[in-house]
C-alpha positions in Angstrom: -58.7 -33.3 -20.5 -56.3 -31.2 -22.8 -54.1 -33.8 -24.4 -50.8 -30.8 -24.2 -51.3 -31.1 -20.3 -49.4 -33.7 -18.3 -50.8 -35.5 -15.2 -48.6 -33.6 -13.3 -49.6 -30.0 -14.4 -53.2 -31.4 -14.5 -52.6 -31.7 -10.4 -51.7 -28.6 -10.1 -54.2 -26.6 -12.1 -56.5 -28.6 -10.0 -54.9 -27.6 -6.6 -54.7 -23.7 -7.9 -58.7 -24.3 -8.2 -59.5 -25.6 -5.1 -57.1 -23.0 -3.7 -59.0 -20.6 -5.4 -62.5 -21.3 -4.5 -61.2 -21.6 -0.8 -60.0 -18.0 -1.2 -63.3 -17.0 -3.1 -65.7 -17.9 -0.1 -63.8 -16.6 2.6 -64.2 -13.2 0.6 -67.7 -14.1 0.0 -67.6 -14.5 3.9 -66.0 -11.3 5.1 -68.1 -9.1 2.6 -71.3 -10.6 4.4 -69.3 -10.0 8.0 -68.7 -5.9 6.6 -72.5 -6.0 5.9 -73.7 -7.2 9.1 -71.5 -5.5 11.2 -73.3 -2.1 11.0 -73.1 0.8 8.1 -70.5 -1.1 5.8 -67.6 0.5 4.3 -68.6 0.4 0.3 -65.2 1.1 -1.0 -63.9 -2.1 0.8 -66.9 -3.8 0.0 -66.7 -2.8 -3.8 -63.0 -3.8 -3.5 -63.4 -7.4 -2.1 -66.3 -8.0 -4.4 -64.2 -6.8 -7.5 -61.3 -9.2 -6.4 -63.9 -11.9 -5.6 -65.2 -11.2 -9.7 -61.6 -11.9 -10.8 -61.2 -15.2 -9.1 -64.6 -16.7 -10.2 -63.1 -15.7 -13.9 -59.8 -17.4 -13.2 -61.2 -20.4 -11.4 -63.8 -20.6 -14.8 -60.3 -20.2 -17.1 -58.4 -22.7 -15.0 -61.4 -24.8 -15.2 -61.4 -24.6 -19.1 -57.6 -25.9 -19.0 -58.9 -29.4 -18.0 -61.7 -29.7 -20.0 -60.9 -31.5 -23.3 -61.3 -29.6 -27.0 -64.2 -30.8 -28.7 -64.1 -30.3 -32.3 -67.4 -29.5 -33.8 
């Protein structure tokens, strides 16, 4: 883990995470309840799908926080 991070702040990078990848699939579930519904709305679709994008990369940045710096 990153040696500038304290135990504490490592907690709660992992909490924002798992907050995060809560948020993510319940997108991922309400784009597949627009599909399935009937002729979907692709502005909202595009629109959840875009914000669902963003959280992946900040999960895979938050994610990068805890992993330690190996010096090649």
């Amino acid at each position: 883990m990153n040696d500038n991070a304290s135990k504490a702040e490592q907690d709660a990078i992992r909490a924002e995470i798992e907050r995060l990848r809560l948020e993510h699939h319940d997108l991922e579930a309400a784009i597949d309840a627009l599909v399935a519904v009937g002729p979907p709305d692709q502005l909202q679709i595009q629109r959840l799908k875009k914000r669902k994008l963003a959280l992946r990369d900040r999960i895979a940045f938050l994610e990068d926080q805890l992993t330690p710096d190996i010096i090649a």
